[in-house]
C-alpha positions in Angstrom: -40.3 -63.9 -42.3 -41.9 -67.0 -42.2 -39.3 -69.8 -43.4 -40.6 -73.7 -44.4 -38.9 -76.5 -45.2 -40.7 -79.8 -47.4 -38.4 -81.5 -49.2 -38.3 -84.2 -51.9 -40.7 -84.7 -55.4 -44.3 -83.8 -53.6 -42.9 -81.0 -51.3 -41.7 -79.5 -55.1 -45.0 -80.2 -56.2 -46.7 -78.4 -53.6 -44.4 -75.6 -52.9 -46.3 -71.6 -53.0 -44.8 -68.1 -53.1 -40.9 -67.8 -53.1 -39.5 -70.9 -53.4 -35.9 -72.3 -53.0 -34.8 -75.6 -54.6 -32.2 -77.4 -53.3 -30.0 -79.9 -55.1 -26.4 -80.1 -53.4 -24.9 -82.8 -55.7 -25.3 -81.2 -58.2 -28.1 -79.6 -60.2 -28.3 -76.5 -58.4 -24.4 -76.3 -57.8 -24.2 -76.7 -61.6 -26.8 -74.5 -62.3 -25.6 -71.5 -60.6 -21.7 -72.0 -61.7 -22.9 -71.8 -65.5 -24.9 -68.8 -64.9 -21.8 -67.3 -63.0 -19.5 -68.2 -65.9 -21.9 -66.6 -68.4 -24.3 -69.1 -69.6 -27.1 -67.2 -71.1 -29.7 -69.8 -69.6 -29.9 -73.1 -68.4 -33.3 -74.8 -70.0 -34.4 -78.1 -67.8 -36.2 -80.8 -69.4 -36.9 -83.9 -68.0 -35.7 -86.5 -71.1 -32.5 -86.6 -73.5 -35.1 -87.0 -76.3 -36.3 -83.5 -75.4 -32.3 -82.1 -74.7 -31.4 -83.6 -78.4 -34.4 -82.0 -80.0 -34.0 -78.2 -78.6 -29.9 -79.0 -79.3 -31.7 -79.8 -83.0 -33.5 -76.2 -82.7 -30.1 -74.8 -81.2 -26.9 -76.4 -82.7 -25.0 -74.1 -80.6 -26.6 -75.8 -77.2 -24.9 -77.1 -74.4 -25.7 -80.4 -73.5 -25.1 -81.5 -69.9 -27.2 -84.3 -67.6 -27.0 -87.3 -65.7 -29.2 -90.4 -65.0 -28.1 -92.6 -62.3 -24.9 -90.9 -62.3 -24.0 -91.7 -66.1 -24.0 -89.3 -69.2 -26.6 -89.4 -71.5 -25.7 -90.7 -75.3 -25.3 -87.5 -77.3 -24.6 -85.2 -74.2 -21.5 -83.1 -74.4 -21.2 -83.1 -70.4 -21.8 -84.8 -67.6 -22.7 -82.5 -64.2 -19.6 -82.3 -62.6 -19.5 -78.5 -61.4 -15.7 -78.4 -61.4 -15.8 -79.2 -65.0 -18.2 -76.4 -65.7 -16.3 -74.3 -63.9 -13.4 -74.7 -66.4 -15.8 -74.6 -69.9 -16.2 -71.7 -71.7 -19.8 -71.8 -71.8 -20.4 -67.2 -71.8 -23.0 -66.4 -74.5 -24.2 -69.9 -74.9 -27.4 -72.2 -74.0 -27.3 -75.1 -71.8 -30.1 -77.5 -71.5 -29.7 -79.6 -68.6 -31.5 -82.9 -67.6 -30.8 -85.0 -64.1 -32.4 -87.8 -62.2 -33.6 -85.0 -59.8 -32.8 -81.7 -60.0 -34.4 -80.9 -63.1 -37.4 -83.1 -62.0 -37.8 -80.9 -59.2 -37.6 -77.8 -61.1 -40.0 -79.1 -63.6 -42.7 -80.5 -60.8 -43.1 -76.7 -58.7 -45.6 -75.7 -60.8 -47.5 -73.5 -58.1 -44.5 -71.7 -57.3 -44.6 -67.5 -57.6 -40.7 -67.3 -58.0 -38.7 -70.8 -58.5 -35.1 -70.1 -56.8 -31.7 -72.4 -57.3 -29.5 -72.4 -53.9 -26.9 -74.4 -52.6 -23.8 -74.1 -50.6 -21.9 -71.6 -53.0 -24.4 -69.3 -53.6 -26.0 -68.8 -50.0 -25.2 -65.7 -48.8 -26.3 -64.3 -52.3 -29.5 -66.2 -51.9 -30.5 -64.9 -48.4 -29.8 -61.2 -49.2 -31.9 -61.8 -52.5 -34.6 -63.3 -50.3 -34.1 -60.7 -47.6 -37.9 -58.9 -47.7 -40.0 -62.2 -48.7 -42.6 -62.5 -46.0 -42.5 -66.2 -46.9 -40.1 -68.9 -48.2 -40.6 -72.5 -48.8 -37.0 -74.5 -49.3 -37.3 -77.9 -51.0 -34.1 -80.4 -50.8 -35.1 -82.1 -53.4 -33.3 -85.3 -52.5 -32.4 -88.4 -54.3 -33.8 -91.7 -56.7 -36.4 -89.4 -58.3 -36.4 -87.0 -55.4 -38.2 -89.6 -53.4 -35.6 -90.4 -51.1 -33.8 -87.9 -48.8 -29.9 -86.3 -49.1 -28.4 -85.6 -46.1 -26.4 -82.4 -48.0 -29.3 -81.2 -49.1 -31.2 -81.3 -45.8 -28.6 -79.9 -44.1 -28.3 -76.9 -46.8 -31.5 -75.9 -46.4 -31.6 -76.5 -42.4 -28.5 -74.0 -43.1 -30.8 -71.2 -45.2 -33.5 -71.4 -42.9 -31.5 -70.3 -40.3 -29.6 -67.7 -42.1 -32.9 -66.2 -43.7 -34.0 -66.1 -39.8 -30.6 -64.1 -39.0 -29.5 -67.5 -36.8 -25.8 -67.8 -36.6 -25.1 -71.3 -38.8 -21.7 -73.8 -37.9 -21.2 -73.9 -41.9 -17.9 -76.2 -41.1 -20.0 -78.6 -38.5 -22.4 -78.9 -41.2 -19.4 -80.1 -43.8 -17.8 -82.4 -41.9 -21.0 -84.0 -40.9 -21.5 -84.3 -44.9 -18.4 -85.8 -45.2 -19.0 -88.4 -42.5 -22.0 -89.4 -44.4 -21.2 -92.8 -46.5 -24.1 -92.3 -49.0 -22.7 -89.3 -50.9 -22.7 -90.6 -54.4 -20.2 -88.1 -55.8 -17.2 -89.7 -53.7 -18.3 -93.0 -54.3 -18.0 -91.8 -58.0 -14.3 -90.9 -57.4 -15.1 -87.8 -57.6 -13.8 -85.9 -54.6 -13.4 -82.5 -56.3 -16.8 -81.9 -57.2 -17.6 -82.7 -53.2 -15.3 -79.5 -52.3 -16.4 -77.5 -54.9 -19.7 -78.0 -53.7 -19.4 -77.7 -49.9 -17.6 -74.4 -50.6 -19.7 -71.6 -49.4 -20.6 -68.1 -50.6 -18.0 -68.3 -53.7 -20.7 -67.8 -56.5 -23.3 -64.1 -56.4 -25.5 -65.8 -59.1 -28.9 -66.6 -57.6 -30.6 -68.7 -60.5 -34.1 -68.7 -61.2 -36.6 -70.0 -63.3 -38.2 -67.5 -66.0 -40.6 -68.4 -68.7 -39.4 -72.3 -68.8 -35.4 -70.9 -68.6 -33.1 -70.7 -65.9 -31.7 -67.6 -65.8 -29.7 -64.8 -63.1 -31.5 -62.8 -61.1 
């Protein structure tokens, strides 16, 4: 297997073959707890405007997103995974716009097979990616995945090496995380969602993009 790793908004954009996005805090996280608690899909757009006008489509919609850190007006969640952790969100659709995630989603338009990972879902990942001859990661980063994120980085430094069959220090690579003093989600306050997020192998759903949705594979 042949294992590559270009990150941020152009490495999305020129991504091939099976590809793996990465967004740590929190897209991906988020994405692949609401597909493990049932979500039907997760559709990303890029704008409220668009969220609000399939939620017009779809009155039973979820709406969940972030820009610069805040909640939309109109969205019924922000993209704390430990929230969505606790919503009962089985049987329903959630659209879903970020400052980067769903831009990276969004901009891999030459991608074969689009792939959500992070730290929970990893083990699920590699054994889903397990025959691919190739595999391009993407940590997407942050400030409209233009600037790099150290947990992101480090998550797919992480997948590479488990793809390979390399032995990976998962708790060297958290407390390195931890250490960092850019991580936006404690400066938040929000110290659960860090956790929740560094916690590894606790979710089977792989997520992937189908047809414009976000779905389990």
């Amino acid at each position: 297997m042949r294992v590559r790793i270009h990150g941020l908004l152009e490495g999305a954009r020129a991504a091939r073959g099976h590809v793996v996005l990465i967004d740590v805090f929190t897209s991906t996280t988020l994405v692949a707890t609401l597909l493990a608690r049932g979500a039907t899909c997760v559709v990303p757009v890029l704008t409220a405007r668009e969220a609000r006008a399939i939620q017009a489509r779809r009155p039973d919609s979820i709406l969940m997103g972030e820009w610069w850190g805040k909640k939309p007006p109109g969205f019924h969640h922000n993209t704390s995974a430990v929230r969505a952790n606790e919503l009962e969100v089985a049987g329903r659709q959630v659209v879903l716009s970020t400052t980067n995630g769903t831009l990276g989603i969004l901009a891999a338009q030459k991608a074969d097979r689009l792939f959500l990972a992070c730290f929970r879902n990893a083990a699920a990942l590699v054994r889903r990616l397990a025959h691919a001859a190739e595999v391009t990661l993407v940590p997407i980063g942050l400030a409209h995945a233009r600037i790099r994120a150290i947990e992101d980085e480090m998550c797919a430094a992480a997948l590479r090496s488990s793809l390979l069959g390399e032995e990976v220090d998962f708790a060297a690579i958290e407390r390195r995380i931890r250490r960092d003093p850019s991580s936006r989600l404690r400066n938040l306050g929000r110290s659960r969602d860090v956790a929740y997020c560094l916690e590894r192998d606790a979710i089977e759903a792989v997520p992937e993009l189908r047809d414009g949705v976000i779905v389990a594979s």
